[in-house]
C-alpha positions in Angstrom: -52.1 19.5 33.0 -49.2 21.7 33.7 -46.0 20.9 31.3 -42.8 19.2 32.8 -39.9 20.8 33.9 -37.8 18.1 32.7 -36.4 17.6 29.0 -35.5 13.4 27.7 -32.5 12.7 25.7 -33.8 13.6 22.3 -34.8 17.0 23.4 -31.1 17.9 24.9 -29.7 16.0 21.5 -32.1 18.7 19.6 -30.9 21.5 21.8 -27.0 20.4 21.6 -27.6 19.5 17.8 -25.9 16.4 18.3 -26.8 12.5 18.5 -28.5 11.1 21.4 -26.0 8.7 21.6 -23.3 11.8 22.0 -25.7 12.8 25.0 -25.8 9.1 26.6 -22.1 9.1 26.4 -21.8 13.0 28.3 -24.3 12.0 31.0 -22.1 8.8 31.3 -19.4 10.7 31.5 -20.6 13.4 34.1 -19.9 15.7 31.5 -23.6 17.1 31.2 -26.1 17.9 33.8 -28.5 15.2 34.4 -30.8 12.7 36.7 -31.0 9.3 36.9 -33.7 8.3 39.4 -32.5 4.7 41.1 -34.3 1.9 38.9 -35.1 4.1 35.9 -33.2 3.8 32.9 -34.3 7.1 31.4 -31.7 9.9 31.5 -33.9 13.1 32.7 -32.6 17.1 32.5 -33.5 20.4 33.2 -33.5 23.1 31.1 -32.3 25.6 34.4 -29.2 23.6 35.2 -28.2 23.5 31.3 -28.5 26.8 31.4 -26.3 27.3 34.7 -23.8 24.8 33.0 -23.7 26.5 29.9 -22.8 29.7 31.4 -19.8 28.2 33.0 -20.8 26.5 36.3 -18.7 23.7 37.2 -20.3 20.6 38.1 -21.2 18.4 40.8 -22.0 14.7 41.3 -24.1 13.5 43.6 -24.7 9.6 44.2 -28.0 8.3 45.3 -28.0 5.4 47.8 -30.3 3.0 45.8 -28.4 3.5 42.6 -29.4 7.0 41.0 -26.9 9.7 40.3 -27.7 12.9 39.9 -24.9 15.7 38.1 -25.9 19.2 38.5 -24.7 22.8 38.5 -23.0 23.3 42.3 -24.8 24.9 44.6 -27.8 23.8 42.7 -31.1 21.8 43.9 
């Protein structure tokens, strides 16, 4: 079983050293790079785009037709 390339809430609240609450409110906000897969409620990130975002790239916002969102690093996939 190979391990995920995605971290949850509490792991980017851990890595932040803040509340997951604080993190809820920045993905919210469009203020931290995320996914939010249409009909899911879970907040999902990866650990390559926080990276990107905390070496200065700007963000980018990207609406799914069924509801999702998705915020990520420009030029990013």
């Amino acid at each position: 079983m190979t391990a995920s390339p995605f971290l949850f809430v509490e792991d980017v609240a851990e890595r932040e050293r803040c509340s997951t609450r604080t993190i809820h409110e920045r993905a919210r906000l469009g203020e931290i790079p995320h996914l939010k897969r249409p009909g899911s409620r879970r907040l999902l990130f990866r650990e390559d785009w926080l990276a990107a975002y905390d070496d200065g790239a700007q963000l980018e916002v990207v609406d799914q037709p069924r509801g999702g969102r998705i915020v990520r690093p420009k030029g990013r996939r």
